[in-house]
N, C-alpha and C positions, 0 to 999 in steps of 0.2 A: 311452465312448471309450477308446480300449486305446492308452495312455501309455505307454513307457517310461522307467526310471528314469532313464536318459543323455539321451531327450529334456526328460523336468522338468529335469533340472538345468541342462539349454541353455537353458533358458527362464527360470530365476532367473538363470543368467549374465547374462545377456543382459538383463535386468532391472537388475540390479547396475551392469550398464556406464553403462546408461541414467542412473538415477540418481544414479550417480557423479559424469557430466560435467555434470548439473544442480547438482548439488550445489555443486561446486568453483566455479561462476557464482557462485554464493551466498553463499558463503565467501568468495569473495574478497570483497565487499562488504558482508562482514560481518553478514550476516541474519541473523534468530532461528533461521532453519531452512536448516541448512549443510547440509554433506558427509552427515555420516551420518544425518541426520535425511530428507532428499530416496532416500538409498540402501534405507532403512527402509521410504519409501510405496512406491515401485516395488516393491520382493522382496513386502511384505505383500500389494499387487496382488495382483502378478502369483502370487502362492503360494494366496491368495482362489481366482483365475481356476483356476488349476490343478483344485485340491480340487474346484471345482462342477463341475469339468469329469469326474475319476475317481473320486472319493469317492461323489458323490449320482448314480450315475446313472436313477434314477426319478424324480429333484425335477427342477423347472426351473432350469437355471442361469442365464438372465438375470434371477432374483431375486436372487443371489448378486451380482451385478454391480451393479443396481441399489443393492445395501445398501453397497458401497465408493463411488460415488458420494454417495450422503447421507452415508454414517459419516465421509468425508473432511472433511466442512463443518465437524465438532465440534473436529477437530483445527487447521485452515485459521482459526477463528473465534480461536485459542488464541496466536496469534502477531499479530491483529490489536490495535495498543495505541494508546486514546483518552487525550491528554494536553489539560490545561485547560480540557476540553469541548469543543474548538475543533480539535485537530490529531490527524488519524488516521493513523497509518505501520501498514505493516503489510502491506496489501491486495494489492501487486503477490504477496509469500512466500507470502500464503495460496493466491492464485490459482495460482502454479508450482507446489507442494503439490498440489493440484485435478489442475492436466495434469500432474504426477507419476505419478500416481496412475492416470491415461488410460494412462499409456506403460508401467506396470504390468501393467495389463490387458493390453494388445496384445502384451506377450513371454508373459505367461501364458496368450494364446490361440495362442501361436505364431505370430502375426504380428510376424516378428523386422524384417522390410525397411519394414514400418509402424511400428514402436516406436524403431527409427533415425531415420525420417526426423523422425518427430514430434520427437525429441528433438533434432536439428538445428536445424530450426523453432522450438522454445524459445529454446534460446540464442542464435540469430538475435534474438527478438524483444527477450530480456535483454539481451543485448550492440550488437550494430546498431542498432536501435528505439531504446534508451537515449542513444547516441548522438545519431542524429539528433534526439531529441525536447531533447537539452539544447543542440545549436547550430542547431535552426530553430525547432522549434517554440514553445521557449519563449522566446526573442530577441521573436517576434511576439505573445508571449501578453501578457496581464494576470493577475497572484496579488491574490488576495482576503482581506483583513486584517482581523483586529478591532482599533480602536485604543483603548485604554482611555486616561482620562485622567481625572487628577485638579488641582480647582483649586482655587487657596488665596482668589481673588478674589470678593467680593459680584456684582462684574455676570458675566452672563453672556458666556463667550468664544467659544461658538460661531460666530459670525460670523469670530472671527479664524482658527480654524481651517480652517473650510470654506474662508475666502476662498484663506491658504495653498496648502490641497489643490489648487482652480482654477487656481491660478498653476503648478502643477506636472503642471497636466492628470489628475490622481488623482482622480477619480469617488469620490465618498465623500457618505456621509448619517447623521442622527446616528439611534441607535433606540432610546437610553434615557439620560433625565437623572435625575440627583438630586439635590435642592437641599436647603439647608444645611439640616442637624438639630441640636437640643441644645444650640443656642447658640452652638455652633464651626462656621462657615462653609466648610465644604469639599465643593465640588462635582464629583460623579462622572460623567462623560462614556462614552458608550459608542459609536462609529461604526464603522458597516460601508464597507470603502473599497477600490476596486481599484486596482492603483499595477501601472503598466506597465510591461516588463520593465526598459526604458530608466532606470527610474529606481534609483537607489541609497537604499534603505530606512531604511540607517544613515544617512544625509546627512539623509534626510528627517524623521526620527525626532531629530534634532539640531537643526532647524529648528523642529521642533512644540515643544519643550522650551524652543528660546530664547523662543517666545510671550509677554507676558505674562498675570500668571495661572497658568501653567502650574506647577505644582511637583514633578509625576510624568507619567510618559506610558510604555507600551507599545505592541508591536503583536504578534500573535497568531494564525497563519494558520488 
């Protein structure tokens, strides 16, 4: 395919912009993968897409495409961060990374009016979607807790716990106890519990601690 130098460079433009305005989303929200990091996968795209396009012209180019689809995962995988075994952030930066990466492609095959819209589309979904989903969706939702606890007392407290959660309508079940070892009585509590948006965690969390028994307590999304 017979590229010119003014048309490549329209096409990392135009890359550039792309990942610009993804980027600045990101940034402002302070993700592992900002401004320049989002400007980076578009140009690499879209500069991939180029190359299989003028460079190889006896090879197939949609293996060249194919390999920026996988090879994006490894970098996407590198911004996703597991905290206490329990809490994953991360997932949405990996995935706009991912369609970063789409909208790379698409200025690198010169599909400029596709490579806009998509990246419209993005920050629609960032910005909009965000929105709606933190005053309806989650107003309506249930979050899913781990609450650990620990207690200083011989009887068992389960019962007061659970009964608590009931009275606050929190769905919760216990999935691991420990009973006292070594001589020194302290028992270790583990429940899975979904607490509805309605509810205020800290309130709740204040509640389990006043228990008696109780001498430690967390919770853990």
């Amino acid at each position: 395919m017979d590229i010119s130098f003014n048309q490549a460079l329209l096409r990392l433009l135009v890359a550039l912009l792309c990942g610009g305005l993804i980027g600045l989303e990101r940034e402002r929200g302070d993700r592992p993968a900002g401004f320049r990091t989002n400007i980076l996968v578009t140009m690499g795209a879209a500069l991939f897409t180029l190359l299989s396009l003028i460079a190889f012209p006896e090879s197939e180019t949609a293996r060249v495409a194919a390999q920026i689809v996988v090879g994006i995962g490894f970098l996407g995988a590198g911004v996703i961060i597991l905290y206490s075994g329990t809490l994953v952030v991360g997932i949405t930066t990996a995935a706009t990374l991912w369609a970063s990466a789409a909208v790379g492609m698409a200025a690198g095959a010169g599909y400029y009016k596709l490579a806009m819209t998509a990246t419209l589309i993005i920050l629609f979904v960032l910005i909009a979607l965000a929105y709606f989903e933190e005053k309806a969706v989650i107003k309506f939702s249930t979050r899913r807790f781990y609450l650990y606890i620990e207690s200083d007392s011989e009887k068992d407290i389960s019962h007061l716990v659970l009964g608590l959660l009931k009275s606050k309508k929190v769905g919760g079940e216990i999935i691991r106890l420990e009973e006292c070892k070594g001589g020194v009585c302290m028992r270790n509590y583990l429940y899975k519990i979904k607490v509805p948006a309605r509810v205020n965690i800290y309130e709740l969390l204040d509640e389990i601690l006043a228990l008696e028994g109780v001498s430690k307590a967390r919770m853990e999304e």
